[in-house]
C-alpha atoms as an extended CHARMM CRD file, in Angstrom:
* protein
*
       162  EXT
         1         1  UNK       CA             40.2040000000       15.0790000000        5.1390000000  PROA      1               0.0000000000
         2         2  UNK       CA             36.5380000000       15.9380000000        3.4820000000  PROA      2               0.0000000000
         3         3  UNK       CA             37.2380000000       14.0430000000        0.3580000000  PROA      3               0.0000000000
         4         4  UNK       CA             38.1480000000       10.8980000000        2.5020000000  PROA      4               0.0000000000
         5         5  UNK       CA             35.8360000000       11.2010000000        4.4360000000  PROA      5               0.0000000000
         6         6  UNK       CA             33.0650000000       11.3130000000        1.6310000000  PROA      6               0.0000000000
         7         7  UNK       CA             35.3430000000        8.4910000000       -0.3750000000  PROA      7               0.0000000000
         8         8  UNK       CA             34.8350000000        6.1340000000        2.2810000000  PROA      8               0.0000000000
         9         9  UNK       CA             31.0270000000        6.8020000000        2.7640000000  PROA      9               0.0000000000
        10        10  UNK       CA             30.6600000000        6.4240000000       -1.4700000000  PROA      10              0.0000000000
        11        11  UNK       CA             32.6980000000        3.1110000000       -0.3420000000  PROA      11              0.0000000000
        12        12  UNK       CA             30.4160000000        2.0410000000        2.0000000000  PROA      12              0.0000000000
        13        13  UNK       CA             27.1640000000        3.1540000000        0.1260000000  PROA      13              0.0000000000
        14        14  UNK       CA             28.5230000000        1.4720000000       -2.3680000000  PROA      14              0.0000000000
        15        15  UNK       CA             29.1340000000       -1.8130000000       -0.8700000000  PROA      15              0.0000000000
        16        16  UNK       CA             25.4010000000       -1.5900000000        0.7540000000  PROA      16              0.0000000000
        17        17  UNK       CA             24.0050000000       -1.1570000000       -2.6000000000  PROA      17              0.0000000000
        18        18  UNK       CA             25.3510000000       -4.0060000000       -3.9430000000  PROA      18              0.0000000000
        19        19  UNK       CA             24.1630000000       -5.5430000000       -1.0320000000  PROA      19              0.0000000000
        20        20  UNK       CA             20.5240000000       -4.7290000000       -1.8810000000  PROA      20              0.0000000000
        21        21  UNK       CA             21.3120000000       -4.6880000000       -5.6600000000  PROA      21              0.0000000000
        22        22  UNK       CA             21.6050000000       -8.7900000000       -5.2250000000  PROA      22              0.0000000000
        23        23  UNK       CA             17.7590000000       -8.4050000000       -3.4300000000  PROA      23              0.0000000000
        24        24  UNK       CA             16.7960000000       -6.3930000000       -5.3430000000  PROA      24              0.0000000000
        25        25  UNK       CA             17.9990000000       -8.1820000000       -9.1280000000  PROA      25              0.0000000000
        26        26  UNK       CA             19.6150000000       -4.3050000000      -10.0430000000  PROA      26              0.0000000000
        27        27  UNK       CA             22.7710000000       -4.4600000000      -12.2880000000  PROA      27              0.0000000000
        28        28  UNK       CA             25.9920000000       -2.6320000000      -11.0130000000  PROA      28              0.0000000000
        29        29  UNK       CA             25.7110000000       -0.0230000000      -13.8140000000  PROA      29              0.0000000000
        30        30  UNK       CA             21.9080000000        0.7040000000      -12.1640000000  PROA      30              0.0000000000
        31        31  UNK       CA             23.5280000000        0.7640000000       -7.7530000000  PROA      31              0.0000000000
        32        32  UNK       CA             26.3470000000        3.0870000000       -9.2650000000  PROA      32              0.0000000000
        33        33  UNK       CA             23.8210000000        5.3570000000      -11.1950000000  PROA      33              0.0000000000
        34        34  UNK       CA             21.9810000000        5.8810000000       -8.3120000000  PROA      34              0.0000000000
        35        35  UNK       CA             24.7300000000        6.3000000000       -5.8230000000  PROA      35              0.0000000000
        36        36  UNK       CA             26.2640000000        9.1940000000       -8.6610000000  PROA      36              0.0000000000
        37        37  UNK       CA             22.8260000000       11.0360000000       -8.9490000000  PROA      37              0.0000000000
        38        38  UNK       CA             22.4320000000       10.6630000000       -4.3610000000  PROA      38              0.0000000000
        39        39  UNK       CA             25.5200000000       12.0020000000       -4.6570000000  PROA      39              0.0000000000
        40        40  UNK       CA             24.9060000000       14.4660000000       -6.9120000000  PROA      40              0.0000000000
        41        41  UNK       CA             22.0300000000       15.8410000000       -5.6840000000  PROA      41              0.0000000000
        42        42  UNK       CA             23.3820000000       15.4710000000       -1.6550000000  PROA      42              0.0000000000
        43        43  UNK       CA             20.8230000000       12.6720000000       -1.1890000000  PROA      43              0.0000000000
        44        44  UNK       CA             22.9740000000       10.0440000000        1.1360000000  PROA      44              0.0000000000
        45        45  UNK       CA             23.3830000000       10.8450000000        5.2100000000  PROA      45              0.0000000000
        46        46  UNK       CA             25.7810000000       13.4500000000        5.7780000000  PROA      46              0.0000000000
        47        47  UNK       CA             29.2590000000       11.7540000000        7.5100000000  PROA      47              0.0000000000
        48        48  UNK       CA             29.4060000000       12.1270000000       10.9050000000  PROA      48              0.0000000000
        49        49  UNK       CA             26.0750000000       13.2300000000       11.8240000000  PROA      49              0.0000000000
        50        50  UNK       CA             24.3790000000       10.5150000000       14.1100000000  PROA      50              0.0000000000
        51        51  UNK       CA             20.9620000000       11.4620000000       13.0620000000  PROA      51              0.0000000000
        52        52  UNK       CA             19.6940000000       10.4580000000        9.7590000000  PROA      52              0.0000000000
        53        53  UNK       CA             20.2150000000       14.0830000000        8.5090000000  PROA      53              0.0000000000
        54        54  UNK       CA             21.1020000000       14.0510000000        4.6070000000  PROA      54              0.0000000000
        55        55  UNK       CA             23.9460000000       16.4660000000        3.1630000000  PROA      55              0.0000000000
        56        56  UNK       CA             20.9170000000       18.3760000000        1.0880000000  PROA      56              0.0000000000
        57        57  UNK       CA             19.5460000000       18.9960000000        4.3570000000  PROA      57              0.0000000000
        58        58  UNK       CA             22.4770000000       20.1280000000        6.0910000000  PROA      58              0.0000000000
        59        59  UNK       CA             23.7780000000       22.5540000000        3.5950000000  PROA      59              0.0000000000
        60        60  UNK       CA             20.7110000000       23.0870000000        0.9680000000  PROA      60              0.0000000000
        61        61  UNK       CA             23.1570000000       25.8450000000       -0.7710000000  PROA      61              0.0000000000
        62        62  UNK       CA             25.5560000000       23.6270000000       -1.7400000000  PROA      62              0.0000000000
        63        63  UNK       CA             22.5190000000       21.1800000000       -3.9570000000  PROA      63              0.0000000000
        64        64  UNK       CA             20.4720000000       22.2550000000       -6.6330000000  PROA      64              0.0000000000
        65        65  UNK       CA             16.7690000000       22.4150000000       -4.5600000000  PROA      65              0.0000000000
        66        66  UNK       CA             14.1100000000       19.7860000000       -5.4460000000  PROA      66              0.0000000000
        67        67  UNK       CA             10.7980000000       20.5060000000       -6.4800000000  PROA      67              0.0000000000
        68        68  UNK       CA              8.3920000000       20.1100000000       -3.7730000000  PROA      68              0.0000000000
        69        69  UNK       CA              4.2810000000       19.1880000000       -4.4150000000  PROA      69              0.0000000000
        70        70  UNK       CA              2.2110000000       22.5500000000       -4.4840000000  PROA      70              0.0000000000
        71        71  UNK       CA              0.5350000000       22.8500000000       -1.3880000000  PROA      71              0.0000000000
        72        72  UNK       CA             -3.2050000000       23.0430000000       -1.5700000000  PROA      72              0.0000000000
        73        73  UNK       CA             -5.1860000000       25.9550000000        0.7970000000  PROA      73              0.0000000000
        74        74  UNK       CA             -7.7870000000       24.8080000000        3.1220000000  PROA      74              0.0000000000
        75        75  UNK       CA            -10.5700000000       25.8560000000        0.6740000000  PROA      75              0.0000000000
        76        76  UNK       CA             -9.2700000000       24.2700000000       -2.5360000000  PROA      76              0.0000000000
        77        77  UNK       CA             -9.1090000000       20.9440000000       -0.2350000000  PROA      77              0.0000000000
        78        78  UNK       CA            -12.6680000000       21.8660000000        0.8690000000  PROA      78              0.0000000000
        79        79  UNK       CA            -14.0640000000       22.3810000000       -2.7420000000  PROA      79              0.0000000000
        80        80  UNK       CA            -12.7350000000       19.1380000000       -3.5710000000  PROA      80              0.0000000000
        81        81  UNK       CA            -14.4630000000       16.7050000000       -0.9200000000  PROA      81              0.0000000000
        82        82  UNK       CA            -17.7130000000       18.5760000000       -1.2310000000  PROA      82              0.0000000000
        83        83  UNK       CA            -17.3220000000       17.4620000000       -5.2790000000  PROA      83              0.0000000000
        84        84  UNK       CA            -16.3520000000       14.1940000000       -4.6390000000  PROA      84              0.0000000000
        85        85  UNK       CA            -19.6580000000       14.3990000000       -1.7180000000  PROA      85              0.0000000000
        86        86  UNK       CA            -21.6480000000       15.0520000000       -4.7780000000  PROA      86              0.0000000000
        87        87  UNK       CA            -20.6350000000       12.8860000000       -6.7930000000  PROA      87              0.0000000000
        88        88  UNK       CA            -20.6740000000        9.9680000000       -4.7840000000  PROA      88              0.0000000000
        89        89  UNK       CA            -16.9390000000        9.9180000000       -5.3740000000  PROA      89              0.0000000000
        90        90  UNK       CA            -15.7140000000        8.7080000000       -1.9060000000  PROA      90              0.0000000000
        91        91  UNK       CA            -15.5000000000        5.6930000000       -0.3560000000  PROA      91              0.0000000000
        92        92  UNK       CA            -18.7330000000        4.3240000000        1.5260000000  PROA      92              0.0000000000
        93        93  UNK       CA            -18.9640000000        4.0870000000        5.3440000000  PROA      93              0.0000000000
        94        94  UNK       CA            -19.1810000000        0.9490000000        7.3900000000  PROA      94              0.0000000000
        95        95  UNK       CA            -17.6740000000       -0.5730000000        3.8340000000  PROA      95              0.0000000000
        96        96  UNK       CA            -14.5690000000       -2.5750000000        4.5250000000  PROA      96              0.0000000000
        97        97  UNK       CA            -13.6580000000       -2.9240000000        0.7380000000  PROA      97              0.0000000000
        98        98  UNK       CA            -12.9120000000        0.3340000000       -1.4390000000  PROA      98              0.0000000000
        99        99  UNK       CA            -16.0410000000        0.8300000000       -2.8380000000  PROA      99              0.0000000000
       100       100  UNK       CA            -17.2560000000        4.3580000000       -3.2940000000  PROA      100             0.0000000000
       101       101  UNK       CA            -20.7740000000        5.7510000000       -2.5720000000  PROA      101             0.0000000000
       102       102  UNK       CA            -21.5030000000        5.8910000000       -6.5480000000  PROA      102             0.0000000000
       103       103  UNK       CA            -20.4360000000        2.4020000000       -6.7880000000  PROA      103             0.0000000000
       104       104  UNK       CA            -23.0080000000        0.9820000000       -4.9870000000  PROA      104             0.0000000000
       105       105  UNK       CA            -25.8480000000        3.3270000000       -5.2350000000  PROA      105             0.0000000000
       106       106  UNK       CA            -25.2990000000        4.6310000000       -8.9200000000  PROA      106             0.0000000000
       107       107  UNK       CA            -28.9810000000        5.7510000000       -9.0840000000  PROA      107             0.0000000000
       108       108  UNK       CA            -28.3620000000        8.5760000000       -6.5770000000  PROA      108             0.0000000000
       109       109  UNK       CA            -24.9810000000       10.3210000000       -8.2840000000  PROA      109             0.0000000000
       110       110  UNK       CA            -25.0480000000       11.6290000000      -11.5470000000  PROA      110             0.0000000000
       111       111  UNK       CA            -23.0200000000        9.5030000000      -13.6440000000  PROA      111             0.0000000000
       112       112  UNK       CA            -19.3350000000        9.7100000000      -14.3550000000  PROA      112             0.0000000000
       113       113  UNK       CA            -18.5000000000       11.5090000000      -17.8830000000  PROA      113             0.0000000000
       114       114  UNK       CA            -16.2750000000        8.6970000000      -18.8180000000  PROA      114             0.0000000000
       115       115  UNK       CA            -13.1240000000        9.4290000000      -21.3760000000  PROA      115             0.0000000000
       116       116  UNK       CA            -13.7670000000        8.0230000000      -24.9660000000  PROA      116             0.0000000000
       117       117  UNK       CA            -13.1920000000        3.9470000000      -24.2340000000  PROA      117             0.0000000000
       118       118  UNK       CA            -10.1750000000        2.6850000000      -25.9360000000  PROA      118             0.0000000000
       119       119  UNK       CA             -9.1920000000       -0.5770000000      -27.3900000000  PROA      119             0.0000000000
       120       120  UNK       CA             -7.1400000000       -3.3410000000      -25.5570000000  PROA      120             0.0000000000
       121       121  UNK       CA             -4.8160000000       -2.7250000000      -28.2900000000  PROA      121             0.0000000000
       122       122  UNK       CA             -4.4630000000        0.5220000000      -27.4470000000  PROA      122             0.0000000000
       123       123  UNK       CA             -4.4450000000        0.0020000000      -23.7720000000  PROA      123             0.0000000000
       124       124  UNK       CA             -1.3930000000       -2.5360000000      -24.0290000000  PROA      124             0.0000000000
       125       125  UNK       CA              0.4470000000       -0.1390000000      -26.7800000000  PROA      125             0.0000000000
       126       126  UNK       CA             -0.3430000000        2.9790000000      -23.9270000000  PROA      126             0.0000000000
       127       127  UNK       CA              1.1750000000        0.7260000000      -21.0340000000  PROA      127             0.0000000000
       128       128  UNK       CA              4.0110000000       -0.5370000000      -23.2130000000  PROA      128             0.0000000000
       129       129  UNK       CA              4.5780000000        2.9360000000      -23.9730000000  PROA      129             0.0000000000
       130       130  UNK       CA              4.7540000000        3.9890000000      -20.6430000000  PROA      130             0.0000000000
       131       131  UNK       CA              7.2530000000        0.7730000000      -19.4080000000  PROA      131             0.0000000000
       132       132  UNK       CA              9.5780000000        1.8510000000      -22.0420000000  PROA      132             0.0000000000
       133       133  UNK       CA              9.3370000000        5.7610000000      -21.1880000000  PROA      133             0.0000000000
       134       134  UNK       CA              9.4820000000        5.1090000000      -16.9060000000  PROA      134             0.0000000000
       135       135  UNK       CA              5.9860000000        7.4460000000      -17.6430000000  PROA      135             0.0000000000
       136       136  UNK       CA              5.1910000000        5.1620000000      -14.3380000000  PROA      136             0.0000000000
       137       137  UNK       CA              4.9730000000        5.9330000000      -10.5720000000  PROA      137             0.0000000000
       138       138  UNK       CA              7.9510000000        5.3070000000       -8.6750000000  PROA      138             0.0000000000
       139       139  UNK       CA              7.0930000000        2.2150000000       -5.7180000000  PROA      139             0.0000000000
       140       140  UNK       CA              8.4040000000        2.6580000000       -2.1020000000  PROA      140             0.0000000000
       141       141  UNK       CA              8.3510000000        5.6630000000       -0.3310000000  PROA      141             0.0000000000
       142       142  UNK       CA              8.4100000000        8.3050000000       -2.9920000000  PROA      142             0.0000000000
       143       143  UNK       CA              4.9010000000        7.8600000000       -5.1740000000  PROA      143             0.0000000000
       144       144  UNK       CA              4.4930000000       11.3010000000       -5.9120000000  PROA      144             0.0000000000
       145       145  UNK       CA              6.9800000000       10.5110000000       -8.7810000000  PROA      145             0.0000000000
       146       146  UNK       CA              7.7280000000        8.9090000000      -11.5480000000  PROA      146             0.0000000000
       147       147  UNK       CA             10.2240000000        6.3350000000      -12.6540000000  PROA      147             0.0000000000
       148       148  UNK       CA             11.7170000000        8.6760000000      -15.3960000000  PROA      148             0.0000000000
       149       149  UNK       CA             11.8320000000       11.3990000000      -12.5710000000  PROA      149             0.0000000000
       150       150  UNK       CA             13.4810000000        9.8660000000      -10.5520000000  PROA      150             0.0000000000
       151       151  UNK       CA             16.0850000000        8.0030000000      -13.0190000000  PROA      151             0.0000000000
       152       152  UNK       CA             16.3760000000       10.2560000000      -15.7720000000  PROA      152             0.0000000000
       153       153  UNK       CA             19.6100000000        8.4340000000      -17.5550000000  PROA      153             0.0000000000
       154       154  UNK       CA             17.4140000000        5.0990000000      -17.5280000000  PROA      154             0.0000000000
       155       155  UNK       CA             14.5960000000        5.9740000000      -20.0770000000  PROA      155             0.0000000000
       156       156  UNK       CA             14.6050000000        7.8890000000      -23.0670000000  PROA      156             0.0000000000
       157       157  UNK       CA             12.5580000000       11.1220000000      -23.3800000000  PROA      157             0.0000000000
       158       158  UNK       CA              8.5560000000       10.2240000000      -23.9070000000  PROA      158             0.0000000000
       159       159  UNK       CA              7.0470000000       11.2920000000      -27.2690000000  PROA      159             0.0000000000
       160       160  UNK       CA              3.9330000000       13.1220000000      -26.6280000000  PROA      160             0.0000000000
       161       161  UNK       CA              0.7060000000       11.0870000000      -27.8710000000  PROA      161             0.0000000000
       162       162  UNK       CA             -2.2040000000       12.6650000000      -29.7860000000  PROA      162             0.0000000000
């Protein structure tokens, strides 16, 4: 009873991603990667269950648990906005663009230790680099990860640079 019960919601998540798929300009190979790695991982709404409660949620045993962000204590957080305070490094009141503090008034911030200045050569080789790797974030809801995070059979494994 399970198995057809998950069958027809891989049938159904499957017909919905090709739905989206044809939005969304993915090939069938991508919608049917994704739906085998949801369904690996328990990421698709558990049958049944009329809130939008996923399978990894319901039985976390059963799914290998993802890695959550490090949580950061109240005084790392606090050491960190009275450097970016010093530094000018935060966006300036009353300002309705995103222009920080040391942006407009770099005279009263020490200035930023910038990281040796590359080419546009190199810039274009490091982006093309990272296209071709997914080294990129992920757009949507989930931009605390990248593309080759989140899709792991779609890009080959990056090459570290020097």
């Amino acid at each position: 009873m399970k198995l057809h019960l998950l069958s027809a919601l891989a049938l159904i998540a499957v017909g919905f991603c090709n739905q989206v798929s044809a939005q969304t300009g993915k090939t069938r190979e991508q919608v049917k990667a994704e739906l085998a790695e949801a369904t690996r991982t328990g990421d698709i709404i558990a049958p049944g269950d009329s809130s939008t409660r996923r399978l990894n949620e319901l039985r976390p045993s059963q799914y290998q648990a993802t890695e959550k962000p490090k949580v950061k204590t109240r005084e790392e957080v606090k050491a960190e906005l009275a450097q970016a305070i010093r530094a000018g490094d935060i966006i300036a009141p009353g300002d309705s663009s995103t222009r920080k503090l040391n942006e407009l008034k770099p005279s009263k911030y020490p200035a930023n230790e910038k990281a040796g200045a590359k080419t546009r050569d190199e810039v274009k080789a490091a982006l093309a680099e990272a296209v071709r790797t997914g080294n990129l974030p992920a757009q949507g809801n989930d931009n605390s990860r990248k593309l080759n995070e989140l899709y792991p059979g779609r890009y080959p494994v990056a090459t570290p640079t020097r």
